[in-house]
N, C-alpha and C positions, 0 to 999 in steps of 0.2 A: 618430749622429743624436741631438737634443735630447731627442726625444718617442719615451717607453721605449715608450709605449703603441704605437708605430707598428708595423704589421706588415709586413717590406718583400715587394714581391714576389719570387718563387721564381726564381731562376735556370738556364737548362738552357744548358751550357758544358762547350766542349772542341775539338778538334782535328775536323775536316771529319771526315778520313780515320786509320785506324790504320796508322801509316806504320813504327813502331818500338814497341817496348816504350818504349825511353829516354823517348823523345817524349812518347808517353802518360801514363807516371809524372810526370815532370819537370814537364807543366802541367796533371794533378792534384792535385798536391801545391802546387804554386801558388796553384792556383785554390779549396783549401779552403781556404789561409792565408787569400787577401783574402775569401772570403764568409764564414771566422767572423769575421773582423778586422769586416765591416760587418753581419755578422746577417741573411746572408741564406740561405738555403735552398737548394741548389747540388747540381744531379742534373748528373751526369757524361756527354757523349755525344760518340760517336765511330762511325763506322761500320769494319764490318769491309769492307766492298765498296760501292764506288759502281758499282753497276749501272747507271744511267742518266746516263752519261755521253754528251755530243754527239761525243766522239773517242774514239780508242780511246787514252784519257789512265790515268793509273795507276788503280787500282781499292781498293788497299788490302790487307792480308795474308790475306782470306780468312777464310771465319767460322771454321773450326775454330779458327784461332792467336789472330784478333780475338778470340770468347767466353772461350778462355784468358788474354787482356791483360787484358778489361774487368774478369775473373772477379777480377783479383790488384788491379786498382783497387779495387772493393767490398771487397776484404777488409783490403787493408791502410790506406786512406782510411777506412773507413766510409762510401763513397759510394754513395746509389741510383745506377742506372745507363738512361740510355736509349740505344737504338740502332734502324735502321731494318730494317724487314722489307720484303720484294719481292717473296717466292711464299709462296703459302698454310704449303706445308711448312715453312717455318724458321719459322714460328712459334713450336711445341712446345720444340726445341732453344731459343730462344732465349731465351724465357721460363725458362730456368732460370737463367738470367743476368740477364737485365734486368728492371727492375721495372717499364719503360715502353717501350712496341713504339709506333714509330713508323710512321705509313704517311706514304711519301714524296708529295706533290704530284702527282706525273703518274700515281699509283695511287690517288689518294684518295675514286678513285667502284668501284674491283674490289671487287663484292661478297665474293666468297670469301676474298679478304685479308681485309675488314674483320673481317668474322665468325671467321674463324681467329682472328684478334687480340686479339676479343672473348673465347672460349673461353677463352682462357690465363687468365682471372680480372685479367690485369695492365693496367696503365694502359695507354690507345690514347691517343695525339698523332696527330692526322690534321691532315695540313696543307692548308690551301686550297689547291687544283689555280689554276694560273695563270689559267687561264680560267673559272672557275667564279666567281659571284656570291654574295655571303656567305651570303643566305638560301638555297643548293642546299645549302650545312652540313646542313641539316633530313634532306637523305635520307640521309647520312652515320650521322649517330646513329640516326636511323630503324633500316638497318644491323646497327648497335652493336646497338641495344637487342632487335632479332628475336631473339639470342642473349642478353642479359643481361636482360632486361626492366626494365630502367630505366638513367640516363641517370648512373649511379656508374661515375666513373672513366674519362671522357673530356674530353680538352683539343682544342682547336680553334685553329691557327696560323694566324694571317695573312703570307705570304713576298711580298706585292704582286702585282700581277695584269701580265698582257702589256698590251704598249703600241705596236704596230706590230712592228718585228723588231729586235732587240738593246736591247729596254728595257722595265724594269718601272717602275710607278707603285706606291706605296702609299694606296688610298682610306681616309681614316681614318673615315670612316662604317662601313666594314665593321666598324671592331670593338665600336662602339654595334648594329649588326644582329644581329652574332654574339652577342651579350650575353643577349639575347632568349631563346635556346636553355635558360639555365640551367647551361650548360657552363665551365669555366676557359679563360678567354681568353688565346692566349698571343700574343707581337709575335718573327715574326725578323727580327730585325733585319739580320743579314750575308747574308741569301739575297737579302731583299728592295734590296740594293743591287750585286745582279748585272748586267753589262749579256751576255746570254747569247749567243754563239757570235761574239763581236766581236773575240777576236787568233785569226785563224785557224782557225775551229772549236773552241777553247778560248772555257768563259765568261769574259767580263773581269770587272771592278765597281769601283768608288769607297769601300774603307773611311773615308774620312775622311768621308763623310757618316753614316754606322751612327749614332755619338753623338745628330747632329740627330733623326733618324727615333724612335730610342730614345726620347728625353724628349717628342717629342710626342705618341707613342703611350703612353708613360706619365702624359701632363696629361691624357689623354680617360680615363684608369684600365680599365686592364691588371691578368691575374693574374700572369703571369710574361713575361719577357724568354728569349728564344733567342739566343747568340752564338757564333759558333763563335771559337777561338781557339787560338793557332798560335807556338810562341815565334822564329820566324822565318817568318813568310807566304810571302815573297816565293821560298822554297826548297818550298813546302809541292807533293804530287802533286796538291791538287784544291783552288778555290776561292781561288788563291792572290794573286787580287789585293782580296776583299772580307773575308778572313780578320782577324779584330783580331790586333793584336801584343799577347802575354801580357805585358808590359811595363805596358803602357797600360790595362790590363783597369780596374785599384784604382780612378784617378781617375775613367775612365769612369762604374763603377759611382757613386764619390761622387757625381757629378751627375747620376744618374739616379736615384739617392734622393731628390733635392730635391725633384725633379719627383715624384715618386709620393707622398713626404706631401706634398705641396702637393694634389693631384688626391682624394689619402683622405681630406682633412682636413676 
């Protein structure tokens, strides 16, 4: 970028699912070459278990092995780490690893998750429930804050909302709504081009649209970008058809730099 003064925004990236050690390493080490290479900010995530799965499709290695992979990324990347939570209990545990608990979509209104999540002192990523309208965010941190009493240290993702059955929309008003809040706005990009239970009970999606969605939601000004990424998608256990190819990540990123100091400037 031209303009040293520009701040870009934060990146959260990595593989859906923790499928291998290899895997994991290979496109975090990747992915902090291209985000020091562009100066961006780059929190590492991966899940150890896809719990909420529409098939009974792979799920991942399991938190005990997962928190041990994420644990060797942090330390030999220097990478913060995020990963998602599902019952109240692996909060505690996981929080010793992660410095951002995610709560997934289809949990984003369980009070007991939120508030576990909160407890831990560590960052909460709560992502818009598909069905849920930007401004129900409010009882989310509401939540949050019952336990922390103020609004330090939560993010708020937009993954697009349902649109009849096997498609989501991205309203981009929601992230002017959510703004509202006071909270770090963040754009997923590769959920949000899921088409959900469309090859047989498996989600499909369209990655060759992520880029478009990305820089738009970054000309309305975004704090961070979500993408998952995967250095073979089309082999990947989960999300394997909206998954970016590690490959593709740099350029991507380059033009969605444009677009965010174009939108800060």
């Amino acid at each position: 970028m031209s303009d040293k003064k520009h701040k870009s925004f934060f990146l959260i990236a990595g593989p859906c699912a923790i499928e291998s050690r290899d895997m994991v390493m290979q496109t975090a080490e990747t992915l902090k070459r291209v985000c020091g290479d562009l100066g961006i900010d780059l929190f590492f995530k991966s899940s150890y278990d896809k719990a909420n799965r529409t098939s009974n499709s792979g799920r991942g290695v399991g938190m005990e092995t997962g928190l041990k992979i994420l644990q060797e990324v942090k330390e030999q990347f220097g990478l913060p780490i995020l990963t998602d939570v599902h019952e109240s209990w692996q909060c505690k545990p996981v929080a010793e690893v992660a410095d951002v608990l995610q709560i997934p979509a289809f949990l984003s209104r369980q009070t007991d998750l939120l508030q576990a999540a909160a407890a831990t002192g560590k960052i909460v990523n709560v992502k818009k429930g598909q069905f849920m309208a930007p401004w129900d965010m409010r009882g989310c941190i509401e939540k949050i804050q019952a336990v922390r009493g103020n609004k330090d240290g939560i993010w708020l993702t937009e993954r697009g909302s349902s649109f009849g059955y096997g498609r989501l929309v991205v309203d981009m008003t929601s992230f002017v709504e959510m703004r509202q809040f006071g909270c770090p706005i963040v754009f997923d990009a590769t959920h949000s081009v899921q088409q959900p239970s469309t090859q047989a009970g498996v989600t499909g999606g369209n990655r060759e649209m992520v880029p478009h969605l990305m820089r738009a939601a970054l000309a309305i000004g975004i704090d961070g970008v979500f993408l998952e990424v995967h250095p073979k998608p089309e082999k990947a256990i989960s999300d394997a058809a909206n998954q970016v190819r590690l490959s593709e990540v740099k350029s991507i990123l380059q033009q969605a730099q444009e677009y965010d100091l174009f939108a800060k400037s």
